[in-house]
C-alpha distance (Angstrom), angle and dihedral (degrees) to the residues before:
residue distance angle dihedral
X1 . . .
X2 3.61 . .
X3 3.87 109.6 .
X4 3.61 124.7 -155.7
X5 3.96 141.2 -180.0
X6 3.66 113.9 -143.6
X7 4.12 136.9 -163.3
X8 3.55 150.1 45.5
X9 4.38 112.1 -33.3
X10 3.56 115.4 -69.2
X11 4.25 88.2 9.9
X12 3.72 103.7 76.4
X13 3.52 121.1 150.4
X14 3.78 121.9 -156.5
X15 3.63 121.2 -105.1
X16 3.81 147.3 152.0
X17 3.58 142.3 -144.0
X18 3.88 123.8 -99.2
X19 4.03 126.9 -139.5
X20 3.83 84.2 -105.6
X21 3.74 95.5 53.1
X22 3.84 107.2 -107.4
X23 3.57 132.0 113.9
X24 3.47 127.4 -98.4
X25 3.50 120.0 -162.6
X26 3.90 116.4 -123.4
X27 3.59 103.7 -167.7
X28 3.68 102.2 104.8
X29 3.56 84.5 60.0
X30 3.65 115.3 39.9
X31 4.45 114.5 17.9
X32 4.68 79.8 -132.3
X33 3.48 139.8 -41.1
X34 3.62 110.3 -86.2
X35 3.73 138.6 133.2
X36 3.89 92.8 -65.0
X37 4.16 90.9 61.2
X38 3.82 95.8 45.2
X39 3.51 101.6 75.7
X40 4.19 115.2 106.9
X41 3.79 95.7 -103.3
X42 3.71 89.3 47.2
X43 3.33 102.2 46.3
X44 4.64 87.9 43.9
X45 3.94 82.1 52.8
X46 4.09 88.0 64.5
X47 3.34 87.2 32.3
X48 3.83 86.9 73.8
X49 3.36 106.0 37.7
X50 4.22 113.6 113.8
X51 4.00 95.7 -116.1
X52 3.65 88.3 -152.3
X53 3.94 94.2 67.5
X54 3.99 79.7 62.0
X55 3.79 123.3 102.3
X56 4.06 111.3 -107.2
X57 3.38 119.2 -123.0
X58 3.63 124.9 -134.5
X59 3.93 125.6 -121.7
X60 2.93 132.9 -82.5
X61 3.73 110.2 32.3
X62 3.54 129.0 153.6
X63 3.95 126.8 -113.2
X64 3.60 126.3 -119.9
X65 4.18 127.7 -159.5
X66 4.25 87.7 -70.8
X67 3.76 81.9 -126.9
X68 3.72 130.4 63.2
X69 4.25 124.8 -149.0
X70 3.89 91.9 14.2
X71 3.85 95.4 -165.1
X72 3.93 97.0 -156.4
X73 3.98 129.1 6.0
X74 4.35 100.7 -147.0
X75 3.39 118.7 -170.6
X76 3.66 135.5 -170.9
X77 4.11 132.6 -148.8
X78 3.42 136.4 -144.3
X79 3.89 94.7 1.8
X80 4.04 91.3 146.5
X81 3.64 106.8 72.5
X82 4.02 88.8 -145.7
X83 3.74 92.2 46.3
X84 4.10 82.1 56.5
X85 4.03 88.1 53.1
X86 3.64 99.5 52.8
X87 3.79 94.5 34.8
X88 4.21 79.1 62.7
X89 3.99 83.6 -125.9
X90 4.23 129.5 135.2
X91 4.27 108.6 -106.2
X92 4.00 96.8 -108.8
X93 3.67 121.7 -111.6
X94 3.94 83.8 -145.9
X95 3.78 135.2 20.5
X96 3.82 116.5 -74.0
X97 4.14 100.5 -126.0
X98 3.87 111.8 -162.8
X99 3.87 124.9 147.7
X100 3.98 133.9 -121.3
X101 4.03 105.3 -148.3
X102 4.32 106.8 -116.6
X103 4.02 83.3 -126.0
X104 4.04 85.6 78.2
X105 3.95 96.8 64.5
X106 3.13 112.1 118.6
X107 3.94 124.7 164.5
X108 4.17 116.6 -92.3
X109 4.31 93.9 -99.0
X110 3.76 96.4 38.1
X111 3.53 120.5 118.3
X112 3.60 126.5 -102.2
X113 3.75 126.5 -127.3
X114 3.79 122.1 -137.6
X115 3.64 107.9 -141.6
X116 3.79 123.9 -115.9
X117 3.95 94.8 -110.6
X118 3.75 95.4 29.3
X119 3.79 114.7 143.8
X120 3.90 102.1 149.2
X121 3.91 108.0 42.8
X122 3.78 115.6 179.2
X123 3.62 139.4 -163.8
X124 4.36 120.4 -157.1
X125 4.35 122.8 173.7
X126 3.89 101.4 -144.0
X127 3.87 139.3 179.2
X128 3.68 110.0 -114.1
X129 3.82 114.9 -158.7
X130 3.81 110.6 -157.8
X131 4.04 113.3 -150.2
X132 4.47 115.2 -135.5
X133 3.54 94.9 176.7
X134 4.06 135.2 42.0
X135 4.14 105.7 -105.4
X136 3.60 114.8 -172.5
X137 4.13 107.5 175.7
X138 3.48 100.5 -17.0
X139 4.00 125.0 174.6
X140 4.03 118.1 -113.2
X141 3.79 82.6 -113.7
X142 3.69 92.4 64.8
X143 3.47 107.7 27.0
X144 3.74 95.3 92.0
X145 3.88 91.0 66.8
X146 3.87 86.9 65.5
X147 3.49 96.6 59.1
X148 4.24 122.3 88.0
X149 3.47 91.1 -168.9
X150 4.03 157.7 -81.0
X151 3.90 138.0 -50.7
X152 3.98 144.8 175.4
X153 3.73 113.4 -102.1
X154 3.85 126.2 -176.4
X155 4.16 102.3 -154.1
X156 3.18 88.3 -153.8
X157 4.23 104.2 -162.4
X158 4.00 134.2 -169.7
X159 3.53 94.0 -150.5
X160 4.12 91.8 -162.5
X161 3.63 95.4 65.5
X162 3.73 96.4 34.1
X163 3.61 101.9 50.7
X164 3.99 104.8 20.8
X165 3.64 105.2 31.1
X166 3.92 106.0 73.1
X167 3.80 94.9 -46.2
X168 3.83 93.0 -103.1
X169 3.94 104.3 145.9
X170 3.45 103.5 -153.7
X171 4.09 95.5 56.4
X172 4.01 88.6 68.2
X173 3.72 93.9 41.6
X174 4.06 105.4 44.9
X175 3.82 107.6 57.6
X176 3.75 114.9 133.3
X177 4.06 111.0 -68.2
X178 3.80 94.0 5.1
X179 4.11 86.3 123.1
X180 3.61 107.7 69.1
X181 4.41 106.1 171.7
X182 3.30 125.4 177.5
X183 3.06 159.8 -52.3
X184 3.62 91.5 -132.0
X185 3.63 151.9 25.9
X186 3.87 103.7 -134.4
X187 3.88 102.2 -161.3
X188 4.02 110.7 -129.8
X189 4.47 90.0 -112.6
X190 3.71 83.7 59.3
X191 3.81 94.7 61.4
X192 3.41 115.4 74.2
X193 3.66 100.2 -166.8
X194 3.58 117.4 -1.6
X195 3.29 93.8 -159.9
X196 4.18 101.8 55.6
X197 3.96 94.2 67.4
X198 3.46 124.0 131.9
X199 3.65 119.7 -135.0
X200 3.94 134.9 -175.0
X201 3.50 133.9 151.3
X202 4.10 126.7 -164.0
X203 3.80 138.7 -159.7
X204 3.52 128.9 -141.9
X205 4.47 88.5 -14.8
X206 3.94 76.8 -50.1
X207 4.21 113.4 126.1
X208 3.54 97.5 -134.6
X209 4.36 101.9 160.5
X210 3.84 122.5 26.7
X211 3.71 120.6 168.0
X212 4.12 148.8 106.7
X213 3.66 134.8 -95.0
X214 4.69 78.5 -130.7
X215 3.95 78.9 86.5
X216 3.53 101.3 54.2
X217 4.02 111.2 127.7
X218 4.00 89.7 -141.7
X219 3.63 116.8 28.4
X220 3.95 116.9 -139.8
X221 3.88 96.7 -92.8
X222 3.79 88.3 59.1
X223 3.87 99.6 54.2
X224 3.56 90.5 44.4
X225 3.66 90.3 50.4
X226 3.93 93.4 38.9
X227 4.29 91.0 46.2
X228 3.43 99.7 44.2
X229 4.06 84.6 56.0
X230 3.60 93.3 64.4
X231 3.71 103.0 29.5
X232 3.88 128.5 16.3
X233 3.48 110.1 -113.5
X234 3.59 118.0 -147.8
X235 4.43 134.1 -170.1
X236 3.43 116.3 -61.7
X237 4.43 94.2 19.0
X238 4.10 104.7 130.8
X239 4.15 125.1 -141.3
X240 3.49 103.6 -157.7
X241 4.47 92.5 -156.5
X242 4.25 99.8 -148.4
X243 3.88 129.9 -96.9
X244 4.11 136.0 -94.7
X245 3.35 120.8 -117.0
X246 3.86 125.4 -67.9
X247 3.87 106.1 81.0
X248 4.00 120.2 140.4
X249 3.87 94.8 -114.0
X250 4.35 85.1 64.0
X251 3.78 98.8 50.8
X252 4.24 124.3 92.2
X253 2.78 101.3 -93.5
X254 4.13 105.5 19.5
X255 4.15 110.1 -107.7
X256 3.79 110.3 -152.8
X257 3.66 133.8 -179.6
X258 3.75 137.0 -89.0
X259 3.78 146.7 178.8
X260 3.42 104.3 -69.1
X261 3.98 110.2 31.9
X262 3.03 118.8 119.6
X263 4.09 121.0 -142.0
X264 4.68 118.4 -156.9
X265 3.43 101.9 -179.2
X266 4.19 132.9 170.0
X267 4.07 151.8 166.4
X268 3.55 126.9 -151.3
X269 3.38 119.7 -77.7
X270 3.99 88.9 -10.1
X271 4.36 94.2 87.0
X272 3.42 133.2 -128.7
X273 3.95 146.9 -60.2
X274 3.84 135.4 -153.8
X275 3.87 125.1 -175.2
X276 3.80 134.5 177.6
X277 3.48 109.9 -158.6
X278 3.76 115.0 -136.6
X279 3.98 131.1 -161.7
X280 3.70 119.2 -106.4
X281 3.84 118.7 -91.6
X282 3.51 115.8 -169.2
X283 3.93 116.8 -115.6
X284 4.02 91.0 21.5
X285 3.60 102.6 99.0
């Protein structure tokens, strides 16, 4: 199934996508998709329902984050081992953990808000791994079971205040709208082989990042597994799983972001974002 939150920000209605392509609206069923709807017998009960009995609805809408509440927002670094090379950085002998705050979601198509102080703006196409049921030190073998499903995430990164300003992570990588998701919730029996996706993103019509989740340094089962042994993770929490190569801070000389650009991104299977990015105004977010 590919699950989907629908509507105006802070009134989206739940809602999935039909073999034809449209939208059906799942509120009559379900009140949204949050953690309490991502567990395995929740998510078979939708699996069953006759999409056709389900109300239609009209283009164009806007996307939401395709999952309500998310608890925690998890991110991993330098999971590409080429992404490692041109970010100048050792390949880790075990997954980088940092954290991107929840107040950055932002739906896939929203725009993207440069920050006041921003000098080194930076784009990244990731796997996101959405969690149905609470793991707390689970095996590789069974992390898999845990997981509802898969999403697009754009990291997006302010390389300045991540890198130069302390060297705390999740300062460069939480500002207001830097967590566009979406536009759907791919449900893990949907995905054949999570990792055999292609993924690319562009700038400006430009192709900036192309690569495939085959050359991830820790495969999904093994950050779920690894997470969940340092923090419970519970329905609805997010792993966003690195980026390939291709991001502005790697090229000669480094290409960053500003007002105006506009970022169309996509995985496999998993859709499609855009963003325009937007200068700060004080007050607006």
């Amino acid at each position: 199934m590919k699950l989907l939150r629908h509507g105006p920000p802070g009134k989206e209605r739940p809602g999935l996508i039909d073999l034809h392509g449209d939208i059906r609206d799942l509120s009559g069923i379900i009140d949204d998709l949050g953690p309490d709807q991502l567990s395995p017998a929740n998510l078979d009960r939708l699996r069953h329902l006759d999409p056709a009995v389900l109300p239609i609805v009209p283009a164009p809408v806007r996307m939401g984050v395709p999952v309500a509440r998310v608890g925690k927002f998890i991110a991993i670094g330098l999971n590409f081992s080429d992404h490692a090379k041109e970010a100048g950085m050792a390949v880790p002998a075990e997954p980088v953990v940092f954290m991107k705050a929840t107040s950055c979601l932002v739906g896939p198509d929203d725009d993207v808000v440069q920050p006041r102080r921003s000098t080194k703006m930076d784009w990244e196409v990731e796997l996101g791994i959405v969690i149905g049921s609470t793991a707390r030190s689970v095996t590789e073998a069974d992390a898999l079971a845990h997981v509802a499903g898969y999403c697009l995430v754009n990291d997006v990164s302010e390389r300045e205040f991540q890198l130069e300003r302390g060297g705390t992570w999740d300062k460069g990588k939480s500002f207001d709208t830097f967590g566009p998701v979406g536009p759907w919730l791919v449900t893990r029996d949907e995905v054949a082989d999570v990792h055999a996706l292609s993924m690319w993103l562009d700038v400006n019509g430009e192709r900036m990042q192309q690569g495939t989740t085959s050359t991830m340094i820790f495969r999904c089962a093994q950050l779920v597994s690894y997470v969940s042994e340092v923090m419970t993770l519970y329905p609805g929490d997010i792993i966003t799983t690195g980026t390939p190569p291709g991001v502005g801070m790697g090229m000669k000389p480094p290409r960053y972001l500003q007002a105006g650009d506009e970022m169309t991104l996509g995985i496999e299977g998993l859709g499609t974002q855009r963003q325009r990015v937007v200068p700060f105004v004080a007050g607006s977010h």
